[in-house]
PAZA-863831 format. One line per 3 residues: their letters; for each residue x, y negated, z negated of N, C-alpha, C. Coordinates in steps of 0.001 Angstrom, whole numbers, padded with zeros to 6 digits, always signed. Example, Ala and Ser with C-alpha at 12.3 -4.5 7.8 and 13.67 -1.06 7.14 Angstrom:
2
as = +013190:+005690:-007800:+012300:+004500:-007800:+013200:+003300:-007800; +012850:+002250:-007080:+013670:+001060:-007140:+012900:-000030:-007870
***
This chain:
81
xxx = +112912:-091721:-066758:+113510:-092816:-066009:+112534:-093991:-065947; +112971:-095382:-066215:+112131:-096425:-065737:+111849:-096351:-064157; +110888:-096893:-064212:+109964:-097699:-062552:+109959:-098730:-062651
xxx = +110723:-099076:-061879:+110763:-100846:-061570:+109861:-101426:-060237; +109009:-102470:-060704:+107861:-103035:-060022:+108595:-104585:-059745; +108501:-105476:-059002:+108750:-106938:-059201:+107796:-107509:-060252
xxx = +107536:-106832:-060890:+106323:-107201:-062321:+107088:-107005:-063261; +107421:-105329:-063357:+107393:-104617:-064907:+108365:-104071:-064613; +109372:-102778:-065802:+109728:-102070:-065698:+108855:-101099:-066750
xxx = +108585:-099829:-066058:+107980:-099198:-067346:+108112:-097523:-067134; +107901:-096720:-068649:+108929:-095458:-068845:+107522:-094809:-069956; +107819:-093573:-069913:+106278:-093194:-070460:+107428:-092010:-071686
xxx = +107741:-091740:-072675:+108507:-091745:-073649:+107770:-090020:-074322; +108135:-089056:-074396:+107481:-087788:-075182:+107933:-087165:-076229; +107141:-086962:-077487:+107960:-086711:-078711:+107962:-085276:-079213
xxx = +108456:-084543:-080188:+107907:-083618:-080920:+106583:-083939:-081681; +106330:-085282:-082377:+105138:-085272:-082422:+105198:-086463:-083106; +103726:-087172:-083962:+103364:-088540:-084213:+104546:-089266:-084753
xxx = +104967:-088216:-085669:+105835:-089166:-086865:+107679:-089572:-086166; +107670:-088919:-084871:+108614:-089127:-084283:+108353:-090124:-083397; +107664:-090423:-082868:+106804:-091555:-082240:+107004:-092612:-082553
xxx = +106383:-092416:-083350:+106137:-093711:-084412:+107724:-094506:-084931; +108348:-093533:-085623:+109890:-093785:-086124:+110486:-094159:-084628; +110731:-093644:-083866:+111090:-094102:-082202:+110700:-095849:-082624
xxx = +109178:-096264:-082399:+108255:-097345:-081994:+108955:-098391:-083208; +108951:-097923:-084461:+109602:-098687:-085338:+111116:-099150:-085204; +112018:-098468:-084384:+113271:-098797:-084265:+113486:-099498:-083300
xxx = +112650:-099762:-082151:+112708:-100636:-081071:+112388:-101659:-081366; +111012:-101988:-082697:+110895:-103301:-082935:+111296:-103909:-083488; +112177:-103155:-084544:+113420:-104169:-084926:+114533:-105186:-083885
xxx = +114693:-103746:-083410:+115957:-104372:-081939:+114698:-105743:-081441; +113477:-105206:-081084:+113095:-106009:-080229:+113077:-107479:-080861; +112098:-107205:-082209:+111853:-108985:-082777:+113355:-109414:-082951
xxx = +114488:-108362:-083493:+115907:-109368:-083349:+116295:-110145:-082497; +116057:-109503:-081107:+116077:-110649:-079948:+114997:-111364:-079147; +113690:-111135:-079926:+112475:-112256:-079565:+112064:-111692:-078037
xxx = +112411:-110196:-078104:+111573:-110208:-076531:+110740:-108463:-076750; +109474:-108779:-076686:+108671:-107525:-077175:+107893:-106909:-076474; +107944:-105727:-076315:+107771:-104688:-075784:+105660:-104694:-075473
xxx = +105762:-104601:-074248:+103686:-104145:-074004:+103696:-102563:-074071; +103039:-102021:-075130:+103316:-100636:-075331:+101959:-099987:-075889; +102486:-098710:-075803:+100963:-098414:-076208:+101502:-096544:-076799
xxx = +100463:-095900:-078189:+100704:-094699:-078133:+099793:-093739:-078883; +099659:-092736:-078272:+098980:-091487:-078680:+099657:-090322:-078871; +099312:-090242:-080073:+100121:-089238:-080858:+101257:-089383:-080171
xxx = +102142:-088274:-079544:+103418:-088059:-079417:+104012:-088708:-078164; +102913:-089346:-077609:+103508:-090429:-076265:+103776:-091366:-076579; +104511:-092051:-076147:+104948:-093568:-076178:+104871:-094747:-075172
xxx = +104176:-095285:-074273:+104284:-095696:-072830:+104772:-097054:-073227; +105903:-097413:-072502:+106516:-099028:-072511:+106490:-099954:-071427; +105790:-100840:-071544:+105812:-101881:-070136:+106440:-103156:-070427
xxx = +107598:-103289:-070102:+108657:-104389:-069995:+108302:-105996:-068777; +108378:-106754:-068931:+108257:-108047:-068416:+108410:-108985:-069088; +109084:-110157:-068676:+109652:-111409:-069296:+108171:-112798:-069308
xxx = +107719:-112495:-069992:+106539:-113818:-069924:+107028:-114621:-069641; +107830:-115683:-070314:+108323:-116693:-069896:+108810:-117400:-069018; +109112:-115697:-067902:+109255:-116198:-066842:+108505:-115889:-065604
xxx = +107339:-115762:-065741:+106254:-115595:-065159:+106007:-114233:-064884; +106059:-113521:-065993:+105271:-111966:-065826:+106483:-110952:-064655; +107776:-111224:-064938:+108227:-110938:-063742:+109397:-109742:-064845
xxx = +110652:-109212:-063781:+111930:-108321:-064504:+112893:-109139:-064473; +113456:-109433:-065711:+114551:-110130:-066281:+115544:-109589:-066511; +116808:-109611:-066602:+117688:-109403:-067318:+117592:-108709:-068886
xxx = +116495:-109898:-069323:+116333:-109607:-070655:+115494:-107778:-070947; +114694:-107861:-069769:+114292:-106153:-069656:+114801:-105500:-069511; +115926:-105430:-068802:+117157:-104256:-068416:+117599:-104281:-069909
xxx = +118066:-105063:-070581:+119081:-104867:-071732:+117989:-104672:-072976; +116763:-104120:-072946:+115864:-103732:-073753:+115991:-102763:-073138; +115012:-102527:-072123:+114861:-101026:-071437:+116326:-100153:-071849
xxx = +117405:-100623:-071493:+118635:-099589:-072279:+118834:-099522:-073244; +118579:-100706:-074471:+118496:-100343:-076073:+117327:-099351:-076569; +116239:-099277:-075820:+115291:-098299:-075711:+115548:-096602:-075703
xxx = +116082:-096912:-074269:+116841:-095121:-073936:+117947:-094764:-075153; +118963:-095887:-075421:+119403:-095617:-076658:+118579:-094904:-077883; +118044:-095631:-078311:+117088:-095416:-078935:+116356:-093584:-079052
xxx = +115880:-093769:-077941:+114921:-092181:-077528:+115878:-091324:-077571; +117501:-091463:-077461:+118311:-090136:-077297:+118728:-089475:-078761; +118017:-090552:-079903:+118079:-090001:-081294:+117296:-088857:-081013
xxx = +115835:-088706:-080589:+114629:-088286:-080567:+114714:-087060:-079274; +115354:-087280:-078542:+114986:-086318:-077516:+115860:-085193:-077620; +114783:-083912:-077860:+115771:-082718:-078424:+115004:-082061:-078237
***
């Protein structure tokens, strides 16, 4: 589940292992650079940690994070098995 901060929203992501990770990390950044809003993330081996916030609008939760953060979970329900 995300944690929502008046900052961030952020979700800590667990894989079978790197190469699922990774393929996860690669499919979000498509979605993401398609709509110009990118993900603060970080990962080791089979973790994934995502921290969501709208720069532009002063480091804060946008709209634009909710409708990432759910193309995200989309995303992870290929992977989570």
């Amino acid at each position: 589940m995300w944690k929502e901060t008046n900052e961030s929203l952020e979700r800590s992501f667990v894989f079978k292992d790197f190469k699922a990770a990774f393929a996860f990390m690669t499919e979000v950044a498509f979605y993401a650079e398609q709509h110009n809003h990118h993900p603060d993330w970080s990962n080791v081996y089979n973790r994934v940690h995502v921290r969501l916030s709208t720069h532009d609008a002063g480091n804060v939760v946008t709209e634009k994070d909710r409708h990432l953060a759910a193309a995200i979970d989309r995303v992870f329900e290929k992977y989570d098995s």
